[in-house]
C-alpha positions as a Markdown table, in Angstrom:
| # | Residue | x | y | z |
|---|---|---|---|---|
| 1 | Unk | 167.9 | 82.0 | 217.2 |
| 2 | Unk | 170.2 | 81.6 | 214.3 |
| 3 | Unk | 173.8 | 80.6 | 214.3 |
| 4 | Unk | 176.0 | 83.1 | 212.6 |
| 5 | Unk | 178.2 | 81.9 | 209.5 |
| 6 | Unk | 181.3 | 82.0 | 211.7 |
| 7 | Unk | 179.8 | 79.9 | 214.7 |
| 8 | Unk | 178.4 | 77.4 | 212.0 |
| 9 | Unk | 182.0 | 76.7 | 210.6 |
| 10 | Unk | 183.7 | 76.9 | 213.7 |
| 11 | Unk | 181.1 | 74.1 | 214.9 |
| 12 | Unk | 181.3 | 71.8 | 211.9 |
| 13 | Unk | 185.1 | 71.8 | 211.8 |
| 14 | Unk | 185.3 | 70.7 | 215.5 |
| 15 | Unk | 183.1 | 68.4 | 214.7 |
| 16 | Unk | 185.1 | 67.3 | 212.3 |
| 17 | Unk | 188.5 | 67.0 | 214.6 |
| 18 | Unk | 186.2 | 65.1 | 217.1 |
| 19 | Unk | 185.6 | 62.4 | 214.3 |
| 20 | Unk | 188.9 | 61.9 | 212.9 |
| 21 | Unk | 190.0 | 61.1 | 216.6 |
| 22 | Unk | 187.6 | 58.9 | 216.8 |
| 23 | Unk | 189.3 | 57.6 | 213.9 |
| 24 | Unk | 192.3 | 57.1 | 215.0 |
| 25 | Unk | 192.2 | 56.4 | 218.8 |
| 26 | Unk | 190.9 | 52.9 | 219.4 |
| 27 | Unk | 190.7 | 53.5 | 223.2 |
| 28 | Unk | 190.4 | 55.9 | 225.4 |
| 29 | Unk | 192.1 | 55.1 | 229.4 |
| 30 | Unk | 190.5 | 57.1 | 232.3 |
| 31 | Unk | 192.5 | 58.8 | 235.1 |
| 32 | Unk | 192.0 | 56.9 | 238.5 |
| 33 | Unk | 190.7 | 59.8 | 240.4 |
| 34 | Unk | 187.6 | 59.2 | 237.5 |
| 35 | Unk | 187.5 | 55.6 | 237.6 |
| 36 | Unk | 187.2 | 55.6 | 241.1 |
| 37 | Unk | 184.5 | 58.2 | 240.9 |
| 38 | Unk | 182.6 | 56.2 | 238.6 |
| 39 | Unk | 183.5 | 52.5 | 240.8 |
| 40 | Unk | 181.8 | 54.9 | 243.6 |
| 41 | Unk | 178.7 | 56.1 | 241.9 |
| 42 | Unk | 178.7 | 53.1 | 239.5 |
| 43 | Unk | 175.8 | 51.0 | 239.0 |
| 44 | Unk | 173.8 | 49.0 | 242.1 |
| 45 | Unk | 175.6 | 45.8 | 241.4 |
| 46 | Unk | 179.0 | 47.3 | 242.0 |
| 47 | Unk | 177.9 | 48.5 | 245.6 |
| 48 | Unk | 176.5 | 45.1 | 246.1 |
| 49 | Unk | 179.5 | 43.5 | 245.3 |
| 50 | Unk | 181.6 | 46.3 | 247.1 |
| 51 | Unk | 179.9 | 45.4 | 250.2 |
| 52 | Unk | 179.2 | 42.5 | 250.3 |
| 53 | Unk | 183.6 | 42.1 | 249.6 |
| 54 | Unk | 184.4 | 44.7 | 252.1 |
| 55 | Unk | 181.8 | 44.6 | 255.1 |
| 56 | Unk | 183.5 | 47.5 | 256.4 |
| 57 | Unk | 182.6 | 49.1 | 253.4 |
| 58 | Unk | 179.1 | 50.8 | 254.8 |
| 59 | Unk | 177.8 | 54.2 | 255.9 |
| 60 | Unk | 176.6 | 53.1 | 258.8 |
| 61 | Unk | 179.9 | 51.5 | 260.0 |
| 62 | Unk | 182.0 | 54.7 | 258.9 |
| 63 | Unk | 179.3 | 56.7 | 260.8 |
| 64 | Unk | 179.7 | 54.7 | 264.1 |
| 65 | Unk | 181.6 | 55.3 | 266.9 |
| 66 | Unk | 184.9 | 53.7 | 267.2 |
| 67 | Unk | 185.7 | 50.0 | 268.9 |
| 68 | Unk | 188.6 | 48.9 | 269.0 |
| 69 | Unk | 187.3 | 45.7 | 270.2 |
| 70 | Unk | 187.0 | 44.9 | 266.4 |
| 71 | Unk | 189.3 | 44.6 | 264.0 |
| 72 | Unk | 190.0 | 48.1 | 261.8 |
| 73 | Unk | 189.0 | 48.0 | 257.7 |
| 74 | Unk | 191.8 | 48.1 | 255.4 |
| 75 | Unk | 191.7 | 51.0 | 253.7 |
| 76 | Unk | 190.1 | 50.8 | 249.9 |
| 77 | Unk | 192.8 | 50.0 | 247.1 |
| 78 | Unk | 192.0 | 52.8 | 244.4 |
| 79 | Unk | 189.9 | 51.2 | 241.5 |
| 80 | Unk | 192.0 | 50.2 | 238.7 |
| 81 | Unk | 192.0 | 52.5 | 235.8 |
| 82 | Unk | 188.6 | 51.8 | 233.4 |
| 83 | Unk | 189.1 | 51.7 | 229.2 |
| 84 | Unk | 186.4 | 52.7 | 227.4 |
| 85 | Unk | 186.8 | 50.9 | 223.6 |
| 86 | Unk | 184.8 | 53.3 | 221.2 |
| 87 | Unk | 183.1 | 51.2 | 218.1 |
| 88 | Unk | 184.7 | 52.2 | 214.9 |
| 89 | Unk | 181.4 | 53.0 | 212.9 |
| 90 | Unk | 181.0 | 56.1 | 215.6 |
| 91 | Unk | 184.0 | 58.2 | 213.7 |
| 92 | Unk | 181.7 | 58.4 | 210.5 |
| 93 | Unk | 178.6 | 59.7 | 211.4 |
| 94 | Unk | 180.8 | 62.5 | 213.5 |
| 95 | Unk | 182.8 | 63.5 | 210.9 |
| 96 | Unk | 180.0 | 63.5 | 208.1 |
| 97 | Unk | 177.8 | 65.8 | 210.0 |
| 98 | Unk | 180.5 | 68.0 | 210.9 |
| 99 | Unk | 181.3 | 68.0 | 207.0 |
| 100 | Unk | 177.5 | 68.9 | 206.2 |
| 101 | Unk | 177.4 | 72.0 | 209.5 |
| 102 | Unk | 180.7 | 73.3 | 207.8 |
| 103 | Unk | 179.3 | 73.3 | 204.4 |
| 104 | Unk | 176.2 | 74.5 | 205.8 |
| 105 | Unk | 178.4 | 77.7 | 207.1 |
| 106 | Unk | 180.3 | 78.4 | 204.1 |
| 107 | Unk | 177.3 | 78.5 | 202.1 |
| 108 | Unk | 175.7 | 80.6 | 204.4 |
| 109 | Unk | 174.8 | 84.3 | 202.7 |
| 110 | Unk | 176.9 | 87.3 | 204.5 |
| 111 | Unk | 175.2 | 88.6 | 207.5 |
């Protein structure tokens, strides 16, 4: 299926936007409701370290009945917010092939 002239255009120039704020942003600082979603289903090291820092930390413990005979788990500070530093040479490629998709639309014949 071909893309229509407008879609084509439309497509290239937001391609283009997305690479000139690649451009200019040099990092980009996550919410903490994502950080901690990503500390949570992060890698296997991280829940290693997560448990073996928190030994109350487990699905098994949460899933167990309550004793009061041991001492309660602190609840989990939220995960501090995680910055993700984009290399500069990504902006370039983005915007170049945006520039050649929009160019590719407006020389596009009428449908």
């Amino acid at each position: 299926m071909a893309m229509r002239r407008g879609t084509t255009m439309t497509l290239g120039f937001v391609l283009i936007l997305i690479g000139i704020q690649l451009n200019v942003v040099q990092s980009y600082e996550l919410t903490p409701r994502f950080s901690n979603f990503l500390s949570e289903n992060g890698s296997i090291q991280n829940d290693r370290q997560a448990s073996l820092n928190q030994p109350f930390n487990s699905p098994y413990y949460q899933a167990s009945f309550e004793n009061t005979s041991f001492t309660q788990p602190t609840p989990l500070a939220p995960a501090p917010t995680k910055v993700i530093s984009i290399p500069n040479w990504v902006c370039w490629p983005v915007l170049f092939f945006g520039a050649v998709i929009f160019l590719h639309g407006v020389a596009k014949p009428r449908d």
